[in-house]
C-alpha positions as CSV (number, residue, x, y, z in Angstrom):
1,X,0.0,0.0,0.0
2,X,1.3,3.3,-0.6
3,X,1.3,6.6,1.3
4,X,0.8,10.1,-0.3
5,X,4.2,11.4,0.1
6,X,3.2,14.2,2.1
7,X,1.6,11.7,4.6
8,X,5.0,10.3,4.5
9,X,7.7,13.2,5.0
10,X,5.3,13.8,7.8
11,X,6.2,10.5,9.7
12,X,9.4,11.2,8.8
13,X,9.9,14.5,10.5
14,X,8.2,13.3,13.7
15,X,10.3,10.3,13.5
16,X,13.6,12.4,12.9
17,X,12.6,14.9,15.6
18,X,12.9,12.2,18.3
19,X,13.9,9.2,17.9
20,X,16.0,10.3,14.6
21,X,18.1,13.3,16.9
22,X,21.5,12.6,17.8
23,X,21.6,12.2,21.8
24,X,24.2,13.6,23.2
25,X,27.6,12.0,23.4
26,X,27.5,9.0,26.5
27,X,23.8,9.9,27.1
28,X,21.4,6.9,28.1
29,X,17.4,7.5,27.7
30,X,15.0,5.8,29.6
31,X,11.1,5.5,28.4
32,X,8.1,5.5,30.3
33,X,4.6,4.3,30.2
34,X,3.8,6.9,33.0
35,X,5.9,9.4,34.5
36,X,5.3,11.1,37.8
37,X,7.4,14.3,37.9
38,X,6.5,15.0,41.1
39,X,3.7,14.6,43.4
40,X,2.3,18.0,42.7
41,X,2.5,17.6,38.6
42,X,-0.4,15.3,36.4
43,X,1.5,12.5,35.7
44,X,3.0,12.5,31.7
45,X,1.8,9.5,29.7
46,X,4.9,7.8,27.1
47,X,7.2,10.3,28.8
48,X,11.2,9.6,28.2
49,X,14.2,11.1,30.3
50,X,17.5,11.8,29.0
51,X,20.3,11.8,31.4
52,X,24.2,12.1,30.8
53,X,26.6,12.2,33.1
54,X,24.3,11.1,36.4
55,X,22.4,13.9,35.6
56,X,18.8,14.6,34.0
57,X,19.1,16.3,30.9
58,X,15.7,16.5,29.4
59,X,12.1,15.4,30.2
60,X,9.5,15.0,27.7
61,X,7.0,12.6,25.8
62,X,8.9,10.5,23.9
63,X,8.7,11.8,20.4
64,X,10.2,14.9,21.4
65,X,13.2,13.5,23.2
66,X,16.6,12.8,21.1
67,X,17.4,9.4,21.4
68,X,19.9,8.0,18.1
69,X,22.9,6.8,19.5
70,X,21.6,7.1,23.0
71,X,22.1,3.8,25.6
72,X,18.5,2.0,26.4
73,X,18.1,1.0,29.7
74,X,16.0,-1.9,28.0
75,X,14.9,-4.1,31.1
76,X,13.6,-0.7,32.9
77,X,11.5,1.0,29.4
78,X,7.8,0.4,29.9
79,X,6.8,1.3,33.1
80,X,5.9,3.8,35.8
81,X,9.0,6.1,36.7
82,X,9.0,8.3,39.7
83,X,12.0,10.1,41.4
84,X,14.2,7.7,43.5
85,X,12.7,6.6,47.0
86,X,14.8,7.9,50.0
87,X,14.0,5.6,53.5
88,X,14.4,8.0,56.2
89,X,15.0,5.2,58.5
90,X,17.6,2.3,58.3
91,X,20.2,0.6,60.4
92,X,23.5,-1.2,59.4
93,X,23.8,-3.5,62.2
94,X,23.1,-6.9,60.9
95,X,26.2,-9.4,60.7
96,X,25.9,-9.4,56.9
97,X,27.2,-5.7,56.9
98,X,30.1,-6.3,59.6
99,X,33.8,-5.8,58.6
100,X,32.7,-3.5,55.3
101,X,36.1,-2.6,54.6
102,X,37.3,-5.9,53.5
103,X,34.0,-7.9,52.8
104,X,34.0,-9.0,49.8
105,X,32.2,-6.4,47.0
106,X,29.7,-8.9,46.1
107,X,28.5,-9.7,49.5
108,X,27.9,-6.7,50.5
109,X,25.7,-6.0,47.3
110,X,23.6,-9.2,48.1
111,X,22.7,-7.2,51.8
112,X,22.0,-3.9,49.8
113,X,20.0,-5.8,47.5
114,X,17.9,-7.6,49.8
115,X,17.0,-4.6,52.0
116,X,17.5,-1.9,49.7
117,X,18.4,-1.7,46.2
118,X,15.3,-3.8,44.9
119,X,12.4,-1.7,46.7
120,X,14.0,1.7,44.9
121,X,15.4,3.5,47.2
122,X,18.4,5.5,46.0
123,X,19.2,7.4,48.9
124,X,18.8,6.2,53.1
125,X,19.5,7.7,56.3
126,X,21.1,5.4,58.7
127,X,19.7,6.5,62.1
128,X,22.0,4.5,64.5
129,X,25.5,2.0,63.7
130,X,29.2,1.6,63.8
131,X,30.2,4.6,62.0
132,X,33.0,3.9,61.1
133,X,31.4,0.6,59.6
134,X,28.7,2.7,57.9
135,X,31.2,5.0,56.4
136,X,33.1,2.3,54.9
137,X,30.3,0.7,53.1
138,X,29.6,4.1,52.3
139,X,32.7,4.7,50.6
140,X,32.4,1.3,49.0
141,X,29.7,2.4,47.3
142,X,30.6,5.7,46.3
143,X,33.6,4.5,44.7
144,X,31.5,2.5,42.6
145,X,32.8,-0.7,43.3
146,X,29.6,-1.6,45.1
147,X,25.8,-1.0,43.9
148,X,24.0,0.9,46.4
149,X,21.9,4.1,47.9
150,X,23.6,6.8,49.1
151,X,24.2,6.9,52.8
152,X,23.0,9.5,55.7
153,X,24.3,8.2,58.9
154,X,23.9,9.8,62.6
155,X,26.3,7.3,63.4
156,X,26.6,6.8,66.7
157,X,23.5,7.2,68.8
158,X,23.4,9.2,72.2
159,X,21.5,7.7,75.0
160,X,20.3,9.0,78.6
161,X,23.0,8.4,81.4
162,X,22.4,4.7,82.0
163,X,19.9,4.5,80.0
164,X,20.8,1.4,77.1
165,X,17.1,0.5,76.6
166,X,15.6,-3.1,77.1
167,X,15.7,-4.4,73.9
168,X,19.6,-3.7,73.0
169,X,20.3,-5.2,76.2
170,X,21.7,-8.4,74.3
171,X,23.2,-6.4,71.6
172,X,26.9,-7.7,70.8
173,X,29.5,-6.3,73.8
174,X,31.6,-4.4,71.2
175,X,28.6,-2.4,70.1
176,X,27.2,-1.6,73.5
177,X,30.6,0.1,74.1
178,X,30.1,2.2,71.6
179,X,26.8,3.7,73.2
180,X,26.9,7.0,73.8
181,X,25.8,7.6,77.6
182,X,26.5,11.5,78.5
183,X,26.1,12.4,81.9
184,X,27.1,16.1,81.5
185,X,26.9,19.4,78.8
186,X,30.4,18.8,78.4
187,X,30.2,15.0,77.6
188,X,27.3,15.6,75.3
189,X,29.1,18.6,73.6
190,X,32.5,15.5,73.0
191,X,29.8,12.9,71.9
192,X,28.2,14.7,69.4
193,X,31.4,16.9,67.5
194,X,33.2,13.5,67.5
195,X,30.7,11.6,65.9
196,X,30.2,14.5,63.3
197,X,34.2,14.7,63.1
198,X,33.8,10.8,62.1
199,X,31.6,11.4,58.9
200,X,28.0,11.7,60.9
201,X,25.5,13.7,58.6
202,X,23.0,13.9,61.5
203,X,22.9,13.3,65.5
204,X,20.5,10.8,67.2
205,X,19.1,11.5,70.2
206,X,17.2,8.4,72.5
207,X,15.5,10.6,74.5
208,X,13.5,8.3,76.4
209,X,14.2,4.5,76.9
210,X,12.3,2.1,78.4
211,X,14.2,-0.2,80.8
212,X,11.2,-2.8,81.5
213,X,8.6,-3.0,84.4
214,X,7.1,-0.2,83.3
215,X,10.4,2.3,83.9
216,X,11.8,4.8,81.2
217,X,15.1,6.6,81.5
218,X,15.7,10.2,80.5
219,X,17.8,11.9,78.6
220,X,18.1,15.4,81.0
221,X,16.8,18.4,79.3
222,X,19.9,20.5,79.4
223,X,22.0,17.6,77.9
224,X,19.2,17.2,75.1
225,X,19.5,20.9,74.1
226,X,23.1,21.0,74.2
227,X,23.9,18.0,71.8
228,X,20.8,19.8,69.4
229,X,22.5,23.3,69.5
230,X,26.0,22.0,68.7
231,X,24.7,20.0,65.9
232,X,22.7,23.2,64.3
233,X,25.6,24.8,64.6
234,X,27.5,22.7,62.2
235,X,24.4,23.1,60.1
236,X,23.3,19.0,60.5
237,X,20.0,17.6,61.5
238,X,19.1,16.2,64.7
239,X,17.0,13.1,64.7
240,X,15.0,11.8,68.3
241,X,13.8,8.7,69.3
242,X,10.3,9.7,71.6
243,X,8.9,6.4,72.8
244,X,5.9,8.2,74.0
245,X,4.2,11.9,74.1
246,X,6.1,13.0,76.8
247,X,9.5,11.9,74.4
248,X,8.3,14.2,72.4
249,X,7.9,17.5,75.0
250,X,11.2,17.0,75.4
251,X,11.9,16.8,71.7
252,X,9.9,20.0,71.0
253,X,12.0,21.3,73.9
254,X,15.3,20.1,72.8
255,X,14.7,21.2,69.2
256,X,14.6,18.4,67.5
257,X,13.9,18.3,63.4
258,X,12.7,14.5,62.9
259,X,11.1,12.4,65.2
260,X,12.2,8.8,63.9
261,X,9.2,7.0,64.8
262,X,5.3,7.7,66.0
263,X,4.5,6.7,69.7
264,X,2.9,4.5,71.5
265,X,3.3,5.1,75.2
266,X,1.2,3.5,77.8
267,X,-0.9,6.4,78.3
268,X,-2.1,9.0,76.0
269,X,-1.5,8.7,72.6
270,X,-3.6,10.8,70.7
271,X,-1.9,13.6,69.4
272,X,-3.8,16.6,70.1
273,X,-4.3,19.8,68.1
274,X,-1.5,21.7,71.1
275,X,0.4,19.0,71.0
276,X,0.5,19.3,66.8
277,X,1.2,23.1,67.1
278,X,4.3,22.7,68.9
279,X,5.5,20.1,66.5
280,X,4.8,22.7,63.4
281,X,6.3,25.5,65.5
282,X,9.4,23.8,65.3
283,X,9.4,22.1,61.8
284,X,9.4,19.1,62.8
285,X,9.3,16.2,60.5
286,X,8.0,12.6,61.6
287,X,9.0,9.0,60.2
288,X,5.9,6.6,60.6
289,X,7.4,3.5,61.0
290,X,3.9,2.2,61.1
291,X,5.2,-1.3,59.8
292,X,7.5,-1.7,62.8
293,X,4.9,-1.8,65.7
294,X,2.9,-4.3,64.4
295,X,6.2,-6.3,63.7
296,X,7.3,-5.5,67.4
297,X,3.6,-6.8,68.8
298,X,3.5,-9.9,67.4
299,X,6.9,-10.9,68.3
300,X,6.1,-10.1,71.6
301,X,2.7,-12.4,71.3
302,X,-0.2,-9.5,71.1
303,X,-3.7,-10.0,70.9
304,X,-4.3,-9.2,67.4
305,X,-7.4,-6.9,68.4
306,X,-5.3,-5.1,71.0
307,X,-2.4,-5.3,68.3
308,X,-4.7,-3.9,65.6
309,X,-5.9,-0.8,68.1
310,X,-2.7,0.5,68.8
311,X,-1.8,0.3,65.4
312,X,-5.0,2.3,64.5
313,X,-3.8,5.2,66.6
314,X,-0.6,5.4,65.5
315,X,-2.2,5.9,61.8
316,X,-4.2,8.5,63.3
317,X,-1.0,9.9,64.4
318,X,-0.1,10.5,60.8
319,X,-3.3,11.3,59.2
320,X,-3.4,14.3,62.1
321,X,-0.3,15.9,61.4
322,X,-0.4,15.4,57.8
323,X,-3.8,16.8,57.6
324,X,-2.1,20.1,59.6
325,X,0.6,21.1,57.2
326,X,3.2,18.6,59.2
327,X,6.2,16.7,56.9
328,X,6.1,12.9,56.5
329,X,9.1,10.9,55.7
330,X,8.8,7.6,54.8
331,X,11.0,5.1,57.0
332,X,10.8,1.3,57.9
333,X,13.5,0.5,60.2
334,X,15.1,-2.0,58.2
335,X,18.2,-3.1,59.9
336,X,16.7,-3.6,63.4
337,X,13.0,-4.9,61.5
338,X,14.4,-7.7,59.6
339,X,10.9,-8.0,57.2
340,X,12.3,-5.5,54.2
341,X,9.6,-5.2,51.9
342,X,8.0,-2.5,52.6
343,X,4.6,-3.6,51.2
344,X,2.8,-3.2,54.5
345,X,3.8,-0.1,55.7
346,X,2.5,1.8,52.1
347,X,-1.0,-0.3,53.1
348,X,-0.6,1.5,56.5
349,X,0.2,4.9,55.0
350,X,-2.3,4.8,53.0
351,X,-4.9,4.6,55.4
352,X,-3.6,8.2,56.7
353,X,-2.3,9.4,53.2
354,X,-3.5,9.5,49.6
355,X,-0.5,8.0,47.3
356,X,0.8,11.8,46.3
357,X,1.4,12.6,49.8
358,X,3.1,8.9,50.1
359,X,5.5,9.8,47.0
360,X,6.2,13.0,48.8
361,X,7.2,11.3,52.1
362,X,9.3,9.4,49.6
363,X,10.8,12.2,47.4
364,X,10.3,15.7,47.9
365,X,9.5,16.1,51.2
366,X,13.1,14.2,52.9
367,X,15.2,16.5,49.6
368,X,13.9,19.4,51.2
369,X,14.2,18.1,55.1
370,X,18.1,17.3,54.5
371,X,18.3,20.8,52.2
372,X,18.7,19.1,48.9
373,X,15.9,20.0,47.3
374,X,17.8,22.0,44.3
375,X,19.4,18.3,43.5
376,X,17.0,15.6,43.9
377,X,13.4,14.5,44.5
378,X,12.1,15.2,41.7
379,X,12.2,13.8,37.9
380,X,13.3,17.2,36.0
381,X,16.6,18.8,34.2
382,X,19.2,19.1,36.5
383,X,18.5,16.7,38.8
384,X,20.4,13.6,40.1
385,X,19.2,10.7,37.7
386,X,18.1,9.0,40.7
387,X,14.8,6.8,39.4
388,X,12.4,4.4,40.7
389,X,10.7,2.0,37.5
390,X,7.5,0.6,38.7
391,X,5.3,-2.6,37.4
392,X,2.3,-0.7,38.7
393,X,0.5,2.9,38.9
394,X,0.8,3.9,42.7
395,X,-2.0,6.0,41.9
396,X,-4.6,2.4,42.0
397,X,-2.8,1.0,45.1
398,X,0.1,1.9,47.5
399,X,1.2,-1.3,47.3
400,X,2.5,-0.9,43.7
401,X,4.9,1.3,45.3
402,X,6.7,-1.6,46.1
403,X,7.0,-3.5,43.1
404,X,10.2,-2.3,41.9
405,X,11.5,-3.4,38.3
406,X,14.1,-0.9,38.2
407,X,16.1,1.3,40.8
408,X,18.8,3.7,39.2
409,X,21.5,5.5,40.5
410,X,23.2,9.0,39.5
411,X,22.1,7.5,35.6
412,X,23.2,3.8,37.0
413,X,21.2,0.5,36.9
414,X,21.6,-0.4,40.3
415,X,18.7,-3.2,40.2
416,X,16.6,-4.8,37.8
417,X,14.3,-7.5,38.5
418,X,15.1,-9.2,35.2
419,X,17.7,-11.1,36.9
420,X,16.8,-10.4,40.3
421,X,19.6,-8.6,41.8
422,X,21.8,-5.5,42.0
423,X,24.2,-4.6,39.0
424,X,27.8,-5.2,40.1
């Protein structure tokens, strides 16, 4: 059959505008199905994105992108792109990440992979490790010789003044001596400048600890405040543990920017409109962990109705602050919670959030919290070529956010489901 040859220089010239265009020398193009930009944007239907060197260079529908010459990343064209996922809450503590320096590369890529790499996140903060373990898996990784996120670590955690709490009791003798335990200003002021000396991006702060029969220790107020002012001062972020409302008084009082988990005391739990205020007074951000108390209950034998209560407050917890104008990062505690896939906790979220706010928590919301906003969290020129490929729309069911085919770094496949694991 033949074409009037008008009809034809027509399909040419669309053809030749995209596909037909020269990409840029080393550039590698990636296609999408469905593109979310960002949370705020309509999502872009057969989008593509052009990045060379670890960098986005373009974002468009496909026909308008230059592509000739360009590298596919084949395995990942097809389906749902987002802006890589950052987990605002991870520890590495298991065995499988001990002795970094000299593990070998592709064991360590097999721990990334299983925890982190194949549910897309491209960036984590490590609330709480052997720095100096953390910073050499870090360094592992940035050299390239490893596949993996990039690291936030607050290192070494600072606890109340003999106050390790109950359930790092059995932790391994050469960690426990690492615990920070201040009883002074002065000791707090040494913890926290040599941890941030050592690489630390952040300082955490156990302000509360339970010790069993119903007993908490306390981190003192002035201690709190000090270890918060000298880590503002070297313009870091300070990251509490609250355990329980009255954890997070002393948070509000210690000015603290992210509170690492929800609470569930053994009193009050709701969190009340004053309570809120505070908490948006100080721009304060919160990390769920919705996941991890359910996980903790039914290790500890629950009744399922009491189990499934608590965990209803806790998502009120989140839908409240949310609803106020208060910042959600997203955040697991992988690491201590050894059930990765994060499945459950989007089905949590989602009961407070609707699956924008959920990509936020994911994207936008910790760029801007850790002052990176210019960088990365969102899928437009300029920014890292940090990307999340999806089987599924989010948009139809928070779960989807979890079914990761693809997870790229700085413009690098780190995982692809094709073959199951991270790219060496």
């Amino acid at each position: 059959m033949k074409f009037p040859k008008y009809l034809a220089l027509l399909a040419t010239a669309a053809f030749m505008h995209g596909c037909g265009e020269r990409a840029p020398p080393g550039a590698t193009v990636l296609t999408a199905s469905l593109l979310y930009v960002a949370p705020d944007q309509p999502p872009v239907d057969d989008a593509a994105i052009l990045i060379v060197g670890g960098k986005i260079e373009a974002v468009a529908p496909a026909e308008k992108i230059a592509m000739r010459g360009a590298k596919h990343l084949a395995s990942c064209d097809g389906g749902t792109v987002t802006a890589g996922f950052q987990n605002s809450h991870v520890h590495f503590i298991e065995g499988k990440f001990e002795g970094a320096k000299d593990k070998p590369a592709a064991d360590l890529v097999k721990a990334l992979d299983a925890m982190l790499n194949r549910y897309g996140f491209t960036t984590v903060v490590d609330t709480g490790s052997d720095l100096a373990n953390t910073a050499a898996i870090r360094r592992r990784i940035e050299s390239g010789e490893v596949a993996g996120p990039r690291i936030l670590t607050a290192g070494y955690p600072i606890f109340p003044k003999d106050g390790i709490p109950i359930y790092l009791r059995d932790a391994p003798p050469e960690l426990k001596a690492m615990f920070r335990q201040p009883g002074s200003v002065e000791e707090a002021l040494e913890d926290v400048q040599q941890n941030l000396d050592g690489g630390a991006d952040a300082t955490k702060l156990f302000l509360m600890t339970p010790q069993g029969g119903g007993r908490y220790a306390f981190m003192q107020p002035d201690i709190a405040r000090a270890a918060s002012d000298e880590t503002h001062r070297r313009d870091k972020l300070v990251i509490a543990h609250p355990s329980d409302i009255e954890g997070i008084n002393l948070a509000i009082e210690s000015g603290v920017d992210i509170l690492a988990h929800t609470t569930l005391g053994e009193g009050k739990t709701a969190w009340d409109d004053a309570l809120i205020e505070q908490m948006l007074a100080g721009n304060m951000s919160v990390v769920p962990t919705l996941q991890l108390f359910g996980y903790e209950m039914k290790r500890e034998n629950t009744d399922p109705r009491i189990a499934g209560l608590a965990v209803d407050d806790l998502v009120g917890q989140v839908r409240a602050y949310s609803k106020a104008g208060g910042q959600i990062l997203f955040g697991t505690d992988v690491g201590y919670m050894t059930d990765y896939d994060p499945k459950e906790e989007y089905r949590l979220m989602a009961r407070a959030l609707t699956p924008m706010q959920i990509l936020a928590s994911l994207t936008v919301a910790p760029a801007v919290r850790w002052k990176e906003g210019a960088r990365r969290g969102r899928v437009a020129k300029g920014q890292d070529a940090d990307l999340v490929v999806l089987e599924g729309d989010p948009a139809e069911d928070a779960a989807n956010f979890s079914k990761v085919r693809c997870t790229i770094r700085g413009g690098r496949l780190i995982f692809s489901s094709k073959d199951g694991k991270a790219k060496p």
